[in-house]
Each structure stands twice: as structure tokens, then as C-alpha cells.
C-alpha positions in Angstrom: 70.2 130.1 144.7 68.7 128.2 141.7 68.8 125.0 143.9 67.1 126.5 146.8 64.2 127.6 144.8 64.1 124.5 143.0 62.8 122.8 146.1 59.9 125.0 146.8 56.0 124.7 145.6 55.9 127.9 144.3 59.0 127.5 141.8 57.6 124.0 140.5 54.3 125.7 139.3 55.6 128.1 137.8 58.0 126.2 136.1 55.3 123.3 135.2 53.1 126.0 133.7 56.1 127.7 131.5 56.5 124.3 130.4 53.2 123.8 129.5 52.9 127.6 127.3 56.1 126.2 125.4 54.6 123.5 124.1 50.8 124.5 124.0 52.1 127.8 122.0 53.9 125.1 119.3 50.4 122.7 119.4 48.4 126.1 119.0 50.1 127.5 115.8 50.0 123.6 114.6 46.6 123.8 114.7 46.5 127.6 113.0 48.0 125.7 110.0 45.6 123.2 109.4 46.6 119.7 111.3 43.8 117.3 110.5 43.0 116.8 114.5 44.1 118.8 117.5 42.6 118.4 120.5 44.6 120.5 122.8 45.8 123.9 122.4 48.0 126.6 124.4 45.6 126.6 127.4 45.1 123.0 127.2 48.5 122.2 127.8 49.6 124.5 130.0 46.9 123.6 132.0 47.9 120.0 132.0 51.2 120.7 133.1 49.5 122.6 136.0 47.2 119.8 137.1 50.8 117.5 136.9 52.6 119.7 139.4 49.6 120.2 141.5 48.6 116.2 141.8 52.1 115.4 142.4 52.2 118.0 145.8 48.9 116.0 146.6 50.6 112.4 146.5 51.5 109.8 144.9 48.3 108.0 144.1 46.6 111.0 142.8 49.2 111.6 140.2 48.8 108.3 138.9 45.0 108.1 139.3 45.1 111.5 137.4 47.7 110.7 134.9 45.7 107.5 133.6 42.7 110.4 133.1 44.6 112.2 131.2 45.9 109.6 129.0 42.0 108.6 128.8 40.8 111.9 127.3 43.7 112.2 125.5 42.4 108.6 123.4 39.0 109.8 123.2 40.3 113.3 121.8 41.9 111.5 119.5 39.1 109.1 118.4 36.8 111.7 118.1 39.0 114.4 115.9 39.4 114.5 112.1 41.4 111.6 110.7 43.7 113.1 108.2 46.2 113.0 110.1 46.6 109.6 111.6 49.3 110.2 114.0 49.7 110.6 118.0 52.0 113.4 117.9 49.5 115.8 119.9 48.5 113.2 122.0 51.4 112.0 123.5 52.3 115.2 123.8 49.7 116.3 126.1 50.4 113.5 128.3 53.9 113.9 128.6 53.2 117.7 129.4 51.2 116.5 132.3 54.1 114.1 133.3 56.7 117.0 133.0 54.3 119.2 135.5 54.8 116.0 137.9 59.0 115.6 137.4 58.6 119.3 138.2 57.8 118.7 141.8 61.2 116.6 142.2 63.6 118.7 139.6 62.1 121.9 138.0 65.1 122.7 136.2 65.1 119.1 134.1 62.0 119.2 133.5 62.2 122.8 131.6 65.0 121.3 129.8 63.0 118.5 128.8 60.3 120.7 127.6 62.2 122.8 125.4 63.7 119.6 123.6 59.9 118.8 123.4 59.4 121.7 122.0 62.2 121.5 119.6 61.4 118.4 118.4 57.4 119.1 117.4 58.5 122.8 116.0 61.8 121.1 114.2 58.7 118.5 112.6 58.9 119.0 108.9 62.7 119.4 108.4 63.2 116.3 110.7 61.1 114.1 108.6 63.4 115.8 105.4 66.6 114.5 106.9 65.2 111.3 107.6 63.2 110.4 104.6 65.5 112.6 101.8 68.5 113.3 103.3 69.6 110.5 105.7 70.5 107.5 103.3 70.1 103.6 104.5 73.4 103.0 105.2 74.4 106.7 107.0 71.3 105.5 109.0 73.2 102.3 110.0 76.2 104.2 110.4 74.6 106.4 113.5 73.4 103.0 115.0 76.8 101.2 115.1 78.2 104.4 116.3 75.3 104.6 118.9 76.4 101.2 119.9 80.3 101.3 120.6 80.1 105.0 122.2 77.3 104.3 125.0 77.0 100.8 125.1 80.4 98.7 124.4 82.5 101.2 126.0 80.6 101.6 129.6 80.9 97.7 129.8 84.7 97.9 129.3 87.3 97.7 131.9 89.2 100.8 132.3 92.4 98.7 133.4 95.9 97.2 131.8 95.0 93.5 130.8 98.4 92.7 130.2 102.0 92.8 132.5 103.2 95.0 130.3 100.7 97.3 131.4 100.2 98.5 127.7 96.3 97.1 126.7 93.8 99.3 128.4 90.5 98.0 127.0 88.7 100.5 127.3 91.6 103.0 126.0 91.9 101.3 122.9 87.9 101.4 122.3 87.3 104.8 122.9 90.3 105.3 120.0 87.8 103.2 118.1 85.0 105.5 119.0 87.4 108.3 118.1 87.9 107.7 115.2 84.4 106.9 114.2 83.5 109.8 115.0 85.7 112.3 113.4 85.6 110.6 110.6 81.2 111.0 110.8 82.3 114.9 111.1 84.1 114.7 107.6 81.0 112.9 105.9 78.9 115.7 108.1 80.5 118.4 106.9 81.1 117.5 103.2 77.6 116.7 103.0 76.1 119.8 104.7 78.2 122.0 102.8 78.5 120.6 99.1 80.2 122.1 96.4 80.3 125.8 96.9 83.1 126.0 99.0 85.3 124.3 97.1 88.2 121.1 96.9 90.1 123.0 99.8 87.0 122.7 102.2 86.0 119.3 100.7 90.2 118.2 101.2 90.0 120.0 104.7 87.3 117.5 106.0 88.8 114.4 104.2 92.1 114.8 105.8 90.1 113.5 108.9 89.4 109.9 107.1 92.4 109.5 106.0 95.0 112.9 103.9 96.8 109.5 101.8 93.4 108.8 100.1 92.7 112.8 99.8 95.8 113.2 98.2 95.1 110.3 96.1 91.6 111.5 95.1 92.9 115.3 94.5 95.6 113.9 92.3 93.4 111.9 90.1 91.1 115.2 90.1 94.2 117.0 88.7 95.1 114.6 86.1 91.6 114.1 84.6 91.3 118.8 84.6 94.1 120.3 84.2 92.4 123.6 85.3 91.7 122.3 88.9 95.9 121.7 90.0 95.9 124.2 91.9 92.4 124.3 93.4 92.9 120.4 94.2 96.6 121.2 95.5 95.2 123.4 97.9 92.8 120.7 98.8 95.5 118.6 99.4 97.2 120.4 101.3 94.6 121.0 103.6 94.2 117.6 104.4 97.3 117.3 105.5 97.0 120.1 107.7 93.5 118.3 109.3 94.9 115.2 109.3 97.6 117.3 111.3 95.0 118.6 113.8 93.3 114.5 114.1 96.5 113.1 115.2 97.1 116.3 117.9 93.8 115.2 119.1 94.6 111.4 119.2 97.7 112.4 121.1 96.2 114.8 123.8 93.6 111.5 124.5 96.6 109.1 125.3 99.3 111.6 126.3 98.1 115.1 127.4 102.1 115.7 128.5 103.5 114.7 125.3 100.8 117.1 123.5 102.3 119.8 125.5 105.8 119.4 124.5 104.9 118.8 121.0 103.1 122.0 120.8 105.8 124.1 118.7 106.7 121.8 116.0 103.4 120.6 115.7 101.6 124.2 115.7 104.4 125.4 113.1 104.0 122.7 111.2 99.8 123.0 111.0 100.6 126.6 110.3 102.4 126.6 107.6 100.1 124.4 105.9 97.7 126.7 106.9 99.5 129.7 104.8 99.8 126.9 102.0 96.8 126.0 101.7 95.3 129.5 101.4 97.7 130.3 99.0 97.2 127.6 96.6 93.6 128.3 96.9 93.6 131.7 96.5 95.4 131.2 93.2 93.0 129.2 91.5 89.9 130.7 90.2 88.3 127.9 90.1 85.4 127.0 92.6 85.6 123.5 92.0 82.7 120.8 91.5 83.5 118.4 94.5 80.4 115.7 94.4 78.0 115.9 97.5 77.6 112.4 97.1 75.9 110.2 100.1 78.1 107.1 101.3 79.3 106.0 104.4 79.9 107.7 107.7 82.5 105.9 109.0 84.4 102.3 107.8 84.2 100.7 111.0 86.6 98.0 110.3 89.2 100.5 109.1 88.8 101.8 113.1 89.3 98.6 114.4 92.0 98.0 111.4 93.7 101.5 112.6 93.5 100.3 116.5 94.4 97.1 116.1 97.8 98.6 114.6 98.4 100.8 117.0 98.1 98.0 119.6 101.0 96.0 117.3 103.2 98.8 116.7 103.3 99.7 120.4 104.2 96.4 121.5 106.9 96.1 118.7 108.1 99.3 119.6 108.1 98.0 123.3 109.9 94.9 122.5 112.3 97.2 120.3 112.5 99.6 122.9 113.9 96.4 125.5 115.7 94.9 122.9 117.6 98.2 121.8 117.1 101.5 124.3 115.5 104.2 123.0 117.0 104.1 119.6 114.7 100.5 118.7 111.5 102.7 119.7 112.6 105.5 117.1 113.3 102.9 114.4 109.9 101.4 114.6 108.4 104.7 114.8 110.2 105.8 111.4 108.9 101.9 109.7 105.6 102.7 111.1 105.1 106.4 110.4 105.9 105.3 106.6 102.1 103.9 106.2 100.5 106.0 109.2 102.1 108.8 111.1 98.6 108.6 113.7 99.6 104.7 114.8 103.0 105.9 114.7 102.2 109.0 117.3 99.8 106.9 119.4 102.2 104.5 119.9 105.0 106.7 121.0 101.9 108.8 123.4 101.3 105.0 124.7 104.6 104.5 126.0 105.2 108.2 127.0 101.8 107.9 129.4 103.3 104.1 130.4 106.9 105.4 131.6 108.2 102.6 128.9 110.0 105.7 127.5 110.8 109.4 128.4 109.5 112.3 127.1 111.6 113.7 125.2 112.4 110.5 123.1 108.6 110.4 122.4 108.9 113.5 121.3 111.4 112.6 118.7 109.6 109.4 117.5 106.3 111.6 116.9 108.4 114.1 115.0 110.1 110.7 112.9 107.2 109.2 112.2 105.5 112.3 110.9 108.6 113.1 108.6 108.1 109.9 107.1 104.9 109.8 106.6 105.0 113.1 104.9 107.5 111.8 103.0 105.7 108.8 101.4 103.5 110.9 99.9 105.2 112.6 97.8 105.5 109.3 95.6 102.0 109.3 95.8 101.5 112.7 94.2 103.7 112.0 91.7 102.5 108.3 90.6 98.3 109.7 90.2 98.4 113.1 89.5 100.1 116.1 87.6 103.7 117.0 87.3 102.6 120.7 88.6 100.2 119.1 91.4 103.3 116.8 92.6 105.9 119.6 92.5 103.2 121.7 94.8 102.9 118.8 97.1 106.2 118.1 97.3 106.8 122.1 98.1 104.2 121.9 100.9 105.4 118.6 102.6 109.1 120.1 102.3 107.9 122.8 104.1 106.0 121.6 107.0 108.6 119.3 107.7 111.3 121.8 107.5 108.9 123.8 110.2 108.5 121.2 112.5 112.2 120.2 113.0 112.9 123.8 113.0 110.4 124.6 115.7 111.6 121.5 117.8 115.6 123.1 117.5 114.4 126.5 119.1 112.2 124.6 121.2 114.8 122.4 122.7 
């Protein structure tokens, strides 16, 4: 019904003038507060965005003839108003209220859309400027640009094919991992910086699992070493970035392999929620809220993606060769060596030759599961060697028992 209407006269005005008393009522209380110049005002605008929908039912020509006026007395508003306040804002404003009242004669519906954004955008004024003048730092800046790039530009322009007989590179597979992981890891730095300290090493280790739970473990170890008083709070951190780091490689796997996600559901689920009850535990017996820097930095370590990818790509052919070479027993072997630096290139591998045919199910299955042991069993030593004797025995407890879960959950499973 929306689309019928959206095709008569009638339904463009009315949606050309709505536009127009969004935006005039934000330009209207602008000017209540005091903006050195405003030439236009609630009426103004809407009746811009009127005259838009109006010339563009007349023709071509006079929408353009009367567009060009309306950019004209927009200029000489402008020339002629206070000077305080040096910007266009208002200005361009009105004349792209008048262009939404034209795009309302071909697509109401968008051009509403558009106008809220609009809206948003002068309403939103002040605590944009904030974010990008206080808040946003140089290199976060940067960040956002580089992800801009690979997620709408690099990755269009790649082919969505095997390159190779084996049929295992996809580029455009193995970039939108890269994009991936980019951004989850801008979601951690997101989150940690939005929410700071209050919350605590659990929320902070939580987020950090999504960059990489080795160096939160790490970091929450050398936390527990230097204050005694924060084992347990940085335990519980920990242990929640295991649990996220959990939830990133269930992700990864449902991108390459949505049938392999499915039968690794159960363990994986009883795994994630047992570090779940872990984690709560541990934090709920520290009193301590803990003093986790909000610290600015980077986003995302882009050559750490293309690092992780570019991993992935070598395991998966070495577990292909293996696999060739040795059955199904070579692809579980280099699953193990692989899992013992990162259970994610591990997994992806194993989801790549699951979605390839290069191996069943089911032995995919039990090279995920592999991998993931020894991963979790690798750090262990590393809670041990930076932190406390009481944060290592906790992490040794947790791992212990998510592992014990997950092969347990596979046997019923089964």
C-alpha cells in the first residue's frame, strides 16, 4: 500500500512538506539559541521543500531554473546576515530541503529518510564536533578511513571465485575475513572506550578477547602481579576473554561454514557457558571495581588482519596437502600444531575445507574441537610465566573446565 501511494501527487507533498517542518523546526530552535545568522526558519523550509515537490510535477527545467534561485537567495541570505558564525550549515541546508521536496516526486519514502538523517545530523551538531575534535584521536581517525577503504571499496572490486585448482583461495572470502576482523576488533576499542573504567577488568577483558584473549591474558596477568588485590577481578577478566574470543571464532566459523557452526553448536555453547558461570563468579568475588585505563590507541592493527589471514590461507593449504598426504588424520594433526598459536586460523581452516568438500563434517568437527583444546592449553604457561600463582591456578581451573565441557558436550552430542 505504501508503494502505491508513493506514486501519487498528493503523497509527495505531503511528504516534501513533513520534510521540510523536520528540518525548519531544528533551524528554528537554532536560531532561538542565538546562531550568529539564520536566514530561514520553520516556515521557510518547509516552504522550500514545498516549492521542490511542486517544480519537480511542473518539469524538469523548472526545477532546475528554480533550484539555482534558491541556491541564489540562499548566498545573498547568507552575505547579508550576522557574521559570527561563518559557516554554511543553514544554507546548504535550505537548498538541499528544496532538493529533497524534488527526490520526493520520484521516491517519497527516501527522501523522508534522508531528511531525518538531515535532521539528525544539524540537531546531533555540538556533540559531533566533541567526538571529532576531543574524542576521536588522529590515528582512530585513520583507523575508520582504512576500514572505509577495504569494506566498500577493495572488497566490491574482488572476485568472488576460487583462483586456484584447489578451489581453496576465494579472494574475496579471504578479504572480507580481513574486513572481519577489522571490524570486531574496532568494536573492542569502541566499547572499552565508551565505557571506561566503571564497569570493571571483566567488561574491559570481555571486549579484549575480540583482539586477541592471549594478549588479554597476558595484560590481566601482569595486572595481577603488579596488585595483588586485583587476582581475582583480573581473573575474571581473563576469563571473559576467553569466553569472547569464544563467541569471535563462532562468528568466523558461521561466515566460512554455516553447516559446520551447526554441528558445533553443543560443545561450543557449553563451552562459552561455562566461562560464562566463571567469569561471573570470579567477578563477583572481588570487591574490587578495578581501574582499567580508557586510554585512546588504535582501532584495529591492520597488518595483524592480513598477518591472521594470510595464516589461515597457509594452514589450510598445509592442512590440505596433509589432508592428501595422510587422510583425515594429517588434517587433525595440523589443526592441533596450528591451534597451539591460534585456535581462530585453526577453526577457519578446518570451516574452509568443510565448505570445500576437502573433508567431511564430522572430522571438521573434531579438528575445531583439537585446535581449540590446544590453544586453551597454551595458555596456561602463559598465566603462569606473567602473572600470580593464585591468578594461574584460576586460569588453569577455567581452561580445565571449558575444555572438559566441550568434549563432554561433543560425547552426548555424537
Amino acid at each position: 500500500m505504501i508503494e502505491s501511494l508513493s506514486h501519487r501527487p498528493e503523497w509527495s507533498l505531503l511528504v516534501a512538506l513533513a520534510t521540510g517542518l523536520l528540518i525548519g523546526a531544528e533551524r528554528e530552535r537554532r536560531k532561538e539559541e542565538g546562531e550568529g545568522h539564520a536566514p530561514a526558519g520553520v516556515r521557510t523550509f518547509a516552504l522550500v521543500a514545498l516549492l521542490g515537490a511542486v517544480t519537480a510535477q511542473l518539469g524538469e527545467g523548472m526545477a532546475l531554473l528554480t533550484g539555482a534561485l534558491v541556491g541564489v537567495g540562499a548566498i545573498v541570505g547568507y552575505s547579508l546576515e550576522d557574521r559570527r558564525d561563518p559557516g554554511l550549515t543553514g544554507e546548504i541546508a535550505l537548498v538541499l530541503t528544496f532538493a529533497l521536496g524534488v527526490l520526493s516526486h520520484v521516491n517519497a519514502i527516501l527522501t523522508f529518510a534522508i531528511g531525518v538523517v538531515v535532521t539528525a545530523l544539524l540537531a546531533y551538531r555540538t556533540q559531533i564536533h566533541q567526538l571529532v575534535r576531543k574524542t576521536l584521536t588522529q590515528q582512530e581517525l585513520l583507523d575508520g578511513v582504512t576500514f572505509a577503504i577495504a569494506a566498500a571499496v577493495i572488497l566490491p572490486l574482488l572476485p568472488n571465485r576460487a583462483l586456484d585448482p584447489m578451489g581453496l583461495f576465494n579472494p574475496f572470502t579471504l578479504w572480507r575475513l580481513v574486513v572481519l576482523v577489522m571490524a570486531l576488533s574496532s568494536l573492542g576499542h569502541i566499547a572499552q572506550r565508551m565505557i571506561g573504567a566503571r564497569y570493571g577488568l571483566m567488561i574491559a577483558g570481555l571486549f579484549a578477547g575480540f583482539i586477541s584473549a592471549t594478549a588479554a591474558i597476558a595484560a590481566m596477568a601482569h595486572r595481577s602481579r603488579a596488585d595483588p588485590d586485583l587476582t581475582a577481578a583480573s581473573a575474571a577478566g581473563a576469563a571473559a576473554s576467553l569466553l569472547s574470543s569464544m563467541i569471535y571464532m563462532m562468528i568466523l566459523i558461521f561466515v566460512v561454514s554455516p553447516r559446520l557452526l551447526s554441528a558445533l553448536t553443543a560443545p561450543l555453547g557449553a563451552a562459552a557457558l561455562t566461562l560464562l558461570g566463571y567469569s561471573v563468579v570470579l567477578g563477583a568475588r572481588s570487591s574490587i571495581q578495578g581501574d582499567h585505563a580508557n586510554a585512546p590507541g588504535r582501532a584495529f592493527n591492520f597488518g595483524a588482519a592480513l598477518l591472521f589471514v594470510g595464516l589461515v590461507a597457509t594452514v589450510t593449504v598445509l592442512c590440505r596437502l596433509l589432508a592428501a598426504r595422510l587422510g583425515s588424520a594429517g588434517a587433525l594433526i595440523g589443526a592441533a600444531a596450528t591451534g597451539l598459536t591460534d585456535a581462530h586460523a585453526a577453526a577457519l581452516s578446518m570451516a574452509t575445507l568443510d565448505q570445500s568438500g576437502q573433508i567431511d563434517t564430522p572430522t571438521a568437527v573434531i579438528g575445531v574441537l583439537v585446535g581449540l583444546t590446544t590453544n586453551m592449553a597454551i595458555k596456561i604457561p602463559v598465566a603462569f610465566a606473567l602473572g600470580s600463582r593464585r591468578f594461574a591456578v584460576r586460569i588453569a581451573v577455567g581452561g580445565v573446565l571449558a575444555v572438559a565441557s566441550l568434549w563432554a558436550a561433543h560425547g552426548l552430542s555424537s
